[in-house]
BAPAGU-775940 format. One record per residue (C-alpha): residue number from 1; x, y negated, z. Coordinates in steps of 0.5 Angstrom, whole numbers, plus 500, padded with zeros to 3 digits. Layout:
<marlums>
<NUM <X Y Z>>,
...
</marlums>
This chain:
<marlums>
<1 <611 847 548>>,
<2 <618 846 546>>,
<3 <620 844 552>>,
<4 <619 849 554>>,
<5 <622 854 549>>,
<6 <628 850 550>>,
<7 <628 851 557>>,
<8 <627 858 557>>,
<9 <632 859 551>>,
<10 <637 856 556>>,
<11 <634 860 562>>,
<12 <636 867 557>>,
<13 <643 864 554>>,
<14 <644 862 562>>,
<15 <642 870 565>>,
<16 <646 873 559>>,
<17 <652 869 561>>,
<18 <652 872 568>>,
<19 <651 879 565>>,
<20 <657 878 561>>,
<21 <661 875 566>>,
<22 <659 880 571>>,
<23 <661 885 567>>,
<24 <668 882 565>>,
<25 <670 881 573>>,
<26 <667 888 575>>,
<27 <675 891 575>>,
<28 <677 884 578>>,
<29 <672 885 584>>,
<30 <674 892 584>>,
<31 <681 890 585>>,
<32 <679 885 589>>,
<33 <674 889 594>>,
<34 <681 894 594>>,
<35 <686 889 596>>,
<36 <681 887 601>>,
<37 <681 893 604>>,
<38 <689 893 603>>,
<39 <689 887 607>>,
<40 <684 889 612>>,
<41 <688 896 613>>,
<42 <695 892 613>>,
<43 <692 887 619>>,
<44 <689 893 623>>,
<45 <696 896 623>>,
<46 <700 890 625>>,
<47 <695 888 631>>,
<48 <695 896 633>>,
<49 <700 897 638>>,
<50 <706 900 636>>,
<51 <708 903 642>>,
<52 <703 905 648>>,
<53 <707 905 656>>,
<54 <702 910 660>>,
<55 <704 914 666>>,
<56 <705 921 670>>,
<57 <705 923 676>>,
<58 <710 928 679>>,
<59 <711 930 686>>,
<60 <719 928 686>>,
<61 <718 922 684>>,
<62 <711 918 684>>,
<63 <707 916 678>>,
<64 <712 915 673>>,
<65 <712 910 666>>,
<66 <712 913 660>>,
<67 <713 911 652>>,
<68 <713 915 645>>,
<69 <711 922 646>>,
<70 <711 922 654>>,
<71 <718 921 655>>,
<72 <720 918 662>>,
<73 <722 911 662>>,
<74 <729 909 665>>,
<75 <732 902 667>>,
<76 <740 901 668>>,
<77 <741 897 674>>,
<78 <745 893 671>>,
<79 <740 889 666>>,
<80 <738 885 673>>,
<81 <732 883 673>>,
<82 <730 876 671>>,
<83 <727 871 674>>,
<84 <725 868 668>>,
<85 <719 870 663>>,
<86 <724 873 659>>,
<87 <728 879 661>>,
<88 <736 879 661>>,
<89 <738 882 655>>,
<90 <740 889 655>>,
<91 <748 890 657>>,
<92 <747 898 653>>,
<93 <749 898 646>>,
<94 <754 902 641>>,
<95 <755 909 646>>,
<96 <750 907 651>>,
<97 <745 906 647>>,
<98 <746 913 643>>,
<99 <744 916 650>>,
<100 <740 911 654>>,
<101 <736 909 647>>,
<102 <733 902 648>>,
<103 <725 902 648>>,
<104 <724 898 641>>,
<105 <717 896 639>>,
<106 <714 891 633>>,
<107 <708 889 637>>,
<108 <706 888 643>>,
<109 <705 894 647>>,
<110 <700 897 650>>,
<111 <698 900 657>>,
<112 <694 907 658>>,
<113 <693 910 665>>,
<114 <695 906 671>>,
<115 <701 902 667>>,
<116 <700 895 669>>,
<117 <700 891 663>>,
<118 <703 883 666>>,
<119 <708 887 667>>,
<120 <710 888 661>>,
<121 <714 884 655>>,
<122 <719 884 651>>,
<123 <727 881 650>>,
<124 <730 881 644>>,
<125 <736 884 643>>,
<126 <743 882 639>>,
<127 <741 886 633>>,
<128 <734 881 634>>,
<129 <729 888 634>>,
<130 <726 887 641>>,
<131 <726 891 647>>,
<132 <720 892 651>>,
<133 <721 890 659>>,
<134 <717 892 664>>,
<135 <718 887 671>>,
<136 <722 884 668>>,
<137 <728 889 666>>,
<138 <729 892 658>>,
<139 <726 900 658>>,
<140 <729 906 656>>,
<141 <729 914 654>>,
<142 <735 919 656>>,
<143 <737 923 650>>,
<144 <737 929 655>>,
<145 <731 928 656>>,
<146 <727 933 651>>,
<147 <719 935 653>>,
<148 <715 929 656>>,
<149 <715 928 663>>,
<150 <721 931 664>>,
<151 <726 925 669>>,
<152 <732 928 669>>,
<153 <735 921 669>>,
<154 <733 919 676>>,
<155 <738 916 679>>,
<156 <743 919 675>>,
<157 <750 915 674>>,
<158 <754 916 668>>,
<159 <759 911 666>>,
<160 <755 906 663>>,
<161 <752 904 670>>,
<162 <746 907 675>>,
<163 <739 909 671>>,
<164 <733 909 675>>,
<165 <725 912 673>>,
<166 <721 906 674>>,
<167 <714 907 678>>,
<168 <708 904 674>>,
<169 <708 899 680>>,
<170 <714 896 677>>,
<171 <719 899 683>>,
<172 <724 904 683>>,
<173 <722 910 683>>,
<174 <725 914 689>>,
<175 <731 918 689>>,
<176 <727 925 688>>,
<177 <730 932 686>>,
<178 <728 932 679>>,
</marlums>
């Protein structure tokens, strides 16, 4: 019988233990459960894409590339394209970034309507910030370019060389009337 008083003295001694540590390490686990879900919030966000490429269609043009805000995507004919898995790097910088802005993302990028998603990539610039490509040539915006599916960059030349729309097929957009 004592045996069996002994046991469940220790059995007692054993639960009360774990009440009270369960009842210290409550707020532990509560900051626990609170920074997983920190952590969980922070994973999701970085392996959301931090820019989406998508495409329109225009009547001048053909179907159009586009990123943030649905602003039409140019290549400076001067980035040749590379035959490597990289593109070259940008030659648009200082002045000409300031009215071609270069596409720059954190992650990799993702595709929406008819964007072909072996087609994009990204470069490293001289800052190190990366700069999304699309077949192999670096992307971006045209300041005058103000509401989305506007292409008023179309085959403009400026001094910074000739800026062409890019066709979610990866080609040149053709020289419309936009």
């Amino acid at each position: 019988m004592n045996r069996i008083s002994t046991l469940a003295a220790v059995g007692a001694l054993a639960i009360a233990a774990g009440a009270i540590a369960g009842c210290g390490s409550g707020s532990a686990t509560g900051a626990t459960a609170q920074s997983s879900a920190a952590t969980t919030a922070q994973s999701t966000t970085k392996s959301a894409p931090s820019l989406t490429i998508a495409t329109y269609k225009t009547p001048e043009d053909g179907t159009l590339i586009s990123g943030a805000s649905n602003r039409t995507l140019y290549v400076l004919t001067a980035d040749e394209k590379s035959t490597s898995a990289h593109a070259k790097l940008s030659t648009c910088y200082g002045g000409c970034a300031v009215v071609w802005p270069p596409v720059l993302a954190s992650g990799a990028p993702a595709v929406a309507g008819k964007a072909n998603a072996s087609l994009l990539g990204l470069t490293t610039r001289r800052d190190g910030t990366k700069q999304v490509t699309y077949n192999g040539l670096p992307l971006y915006y045209y300041a005058a370019d103000t509401k989305a599916g506007q292409a008023t960059g179309n085959h403009l030349k400026d001094g910074f060389g000739l800026w062409v729309g890019v066709l979610a097929s990866g080609k040149l957009a053709p020289d419309g009337s936009s």
